[in-house]
C-alpha positions in Angstrom: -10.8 12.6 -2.6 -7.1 10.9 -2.5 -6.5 8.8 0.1 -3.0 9.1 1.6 -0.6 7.4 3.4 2.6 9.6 5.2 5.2 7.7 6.9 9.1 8.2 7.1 12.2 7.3 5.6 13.1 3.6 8.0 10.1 3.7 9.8 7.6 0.9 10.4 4.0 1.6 8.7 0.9 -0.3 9.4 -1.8 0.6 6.7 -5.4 -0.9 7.7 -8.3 -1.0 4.6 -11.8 -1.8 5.6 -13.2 -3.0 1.6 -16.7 -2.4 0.7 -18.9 -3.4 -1.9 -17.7 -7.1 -1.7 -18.5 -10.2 -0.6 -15.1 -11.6 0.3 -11.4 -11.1 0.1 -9.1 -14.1 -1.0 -5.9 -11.9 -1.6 -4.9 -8.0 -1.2 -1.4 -6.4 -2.6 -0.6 -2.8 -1.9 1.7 -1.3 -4.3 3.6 1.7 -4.5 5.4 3.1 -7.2 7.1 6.4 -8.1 4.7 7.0 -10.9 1.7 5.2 -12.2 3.7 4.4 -15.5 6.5 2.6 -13.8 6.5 -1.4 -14.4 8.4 -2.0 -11.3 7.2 -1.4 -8.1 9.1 0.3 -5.0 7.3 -1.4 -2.7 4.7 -4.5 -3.2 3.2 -6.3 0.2 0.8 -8.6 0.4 -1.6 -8.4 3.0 -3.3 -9.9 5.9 -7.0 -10.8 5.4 -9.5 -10.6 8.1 -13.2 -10.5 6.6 -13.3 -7.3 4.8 -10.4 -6.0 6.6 -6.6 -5.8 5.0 -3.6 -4.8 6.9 -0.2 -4.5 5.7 2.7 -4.4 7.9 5.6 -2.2 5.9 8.8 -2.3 7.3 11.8 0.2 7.4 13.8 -1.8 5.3 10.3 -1.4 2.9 10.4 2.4 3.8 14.2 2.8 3.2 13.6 4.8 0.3 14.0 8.3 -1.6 11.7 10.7 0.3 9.0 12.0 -2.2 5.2 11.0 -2.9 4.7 8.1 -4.6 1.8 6.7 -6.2 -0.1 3.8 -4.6 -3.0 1.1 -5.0 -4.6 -1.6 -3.1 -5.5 -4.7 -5.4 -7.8 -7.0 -4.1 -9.2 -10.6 -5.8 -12.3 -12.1 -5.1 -12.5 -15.3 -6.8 -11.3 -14.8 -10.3 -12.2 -11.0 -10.1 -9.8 -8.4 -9.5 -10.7 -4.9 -8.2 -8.5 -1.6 -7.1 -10.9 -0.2 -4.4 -8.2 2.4 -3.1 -5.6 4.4 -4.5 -3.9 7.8 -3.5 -0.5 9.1 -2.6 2.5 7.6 -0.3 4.5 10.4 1.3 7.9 9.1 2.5 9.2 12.6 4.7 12.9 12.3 5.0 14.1 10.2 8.5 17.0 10.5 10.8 19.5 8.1 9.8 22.7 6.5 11.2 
């Protein structure tokens, strides 16, 4: 099962990830991209680690993008190892702008 996320065009998103299946978190990066063959990202946020918790604050300048889904990951280290526990789609629905 995909996981996704659905937010709107300038809006603020928190996304919260509870990790299993490690010991620790030293780092976590979400990024979303428009397909998974892109080498630049549309968005890429570190996180804020709390135990085995990660929560990423995207903002509406983040957000102020094309509406569409997206591709997205959540990269994680643990030491020297590096592991991509989620992945799915990122829905941006079209916002009310100025």
């Amino acid at each position: 099962m995909e996981n996704q996320i659905i937010t709107s065009q300038k809006n603020s998103t928190t996304v919260v990830a509870v990790i299993t299946g490690v010991a620790t978190i030293d780092t976590a990066t979400l990024t979303v991209k428009w397909d998974a063959s892109d080498t630049t990202a549309t968005i890429e946020k570190a996180g804020s680690v709390s135990g085995l918790t990660v929560t990423f604050t995207i903002t509406p300048t983040d957000n102020d993008i094309s509406p569409g889904h997206y591709v997205y990951d959540i990269n994680i280290a643990e030491g020297t190892d590096e592991y991509t526990p989620v992945s799915g789609i990122y829905t941006v629905n079209d916002g009310v702008k100025n």
